[in-house]
C-alpha distance (Angstrom), angle and dihedral (degrees) to the residues before:
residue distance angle dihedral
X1 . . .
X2 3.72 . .
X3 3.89 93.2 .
X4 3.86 85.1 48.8
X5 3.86 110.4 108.2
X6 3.90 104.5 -146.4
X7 4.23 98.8 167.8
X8 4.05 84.7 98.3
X9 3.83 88.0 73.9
X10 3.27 98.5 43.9
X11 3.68 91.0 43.1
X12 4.07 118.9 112.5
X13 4.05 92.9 -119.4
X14 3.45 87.7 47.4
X15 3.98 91.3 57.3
X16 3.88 87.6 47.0
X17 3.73 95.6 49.5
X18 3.90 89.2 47.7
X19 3.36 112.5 41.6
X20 3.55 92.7 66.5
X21 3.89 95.5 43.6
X22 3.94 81.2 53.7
X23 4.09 88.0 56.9
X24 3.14 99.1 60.1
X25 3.62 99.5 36.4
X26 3.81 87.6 66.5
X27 4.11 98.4 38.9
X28 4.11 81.2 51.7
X29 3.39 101.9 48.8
X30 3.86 90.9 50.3
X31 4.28 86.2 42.5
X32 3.05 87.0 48.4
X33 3.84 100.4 80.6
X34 3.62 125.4 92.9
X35 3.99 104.6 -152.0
X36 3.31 118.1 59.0
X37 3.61 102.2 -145.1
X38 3.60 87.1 73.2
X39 3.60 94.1 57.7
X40 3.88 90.4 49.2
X41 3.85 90.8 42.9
X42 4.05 106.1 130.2
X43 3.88 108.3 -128.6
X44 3.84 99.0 -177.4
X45 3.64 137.9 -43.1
X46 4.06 91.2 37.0
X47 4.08 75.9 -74.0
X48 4.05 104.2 141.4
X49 3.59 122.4 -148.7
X50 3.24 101.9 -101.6
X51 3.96 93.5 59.4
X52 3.60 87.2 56.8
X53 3.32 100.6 61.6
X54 3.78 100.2 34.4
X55 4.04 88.0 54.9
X56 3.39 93.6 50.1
X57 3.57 96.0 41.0
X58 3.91 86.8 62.8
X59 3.57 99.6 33.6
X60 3.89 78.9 54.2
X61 3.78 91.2 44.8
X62 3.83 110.8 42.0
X63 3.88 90.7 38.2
X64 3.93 85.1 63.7
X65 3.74 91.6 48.5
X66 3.82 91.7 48.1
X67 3.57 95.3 50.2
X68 4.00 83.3 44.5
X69 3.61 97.2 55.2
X70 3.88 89.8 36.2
X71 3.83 86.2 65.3
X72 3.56 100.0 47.3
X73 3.56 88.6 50.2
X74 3.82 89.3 52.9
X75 3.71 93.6 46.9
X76 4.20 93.2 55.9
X77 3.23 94.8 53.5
X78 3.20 101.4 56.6
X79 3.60 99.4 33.0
C-alpha cells in the first residue's frame, strides 16, 4: 500500500469526474427497477424508496461539487 499513489482520488479533477458518475449511479439504481411498488415501498418515516436514494444521490453529488469548488477557490487565492 505504501507504493500505492492515492493523491488521484483526492485530486480536484478527480472530484469533478466523480461526482457526476456518483449521480447517476444512484438515480439508476433506483430506475432501475421494474415494479413500481418497489419504488413506492415506504422504508421509514413514510419516506419511500425512491426519496432515499434520490436525496442521497444529491447530498452525495452537490457535497462533492462544493468541496470541489471550495478547493479551487482555496487554491486562487493563494496562488
Amino acid at each position: 500500500m505504501k507504493a500505492e499513489s492515492v493523491e488521484f482520488f483526492i485530486n480536484d479533477t478527480y472530484l469533478l469526474i466523480f461526482a457526476p458518475l456518483m449521480f447517476m449511479l444512484g438515480l439508476s439504481l433506483i430506475l432501475s427497477f421494474a415494479k413500481v411498488e418497489i419504488v413506492r415501498a415506504e422504508m421509514f418515516w413514510n419516506v419511500t424508496l425512491y426519496e432515499l436514494f434520490v436525496n442521497l444521490a444529491c447530498l452525495v453529488y452537490y457535497s462533492l461539487i462544493n468541496i470541489y469548488i471550495y478547493r479551487e477557490k482555496i487554491h486562487l487565492k493563494h496562488g
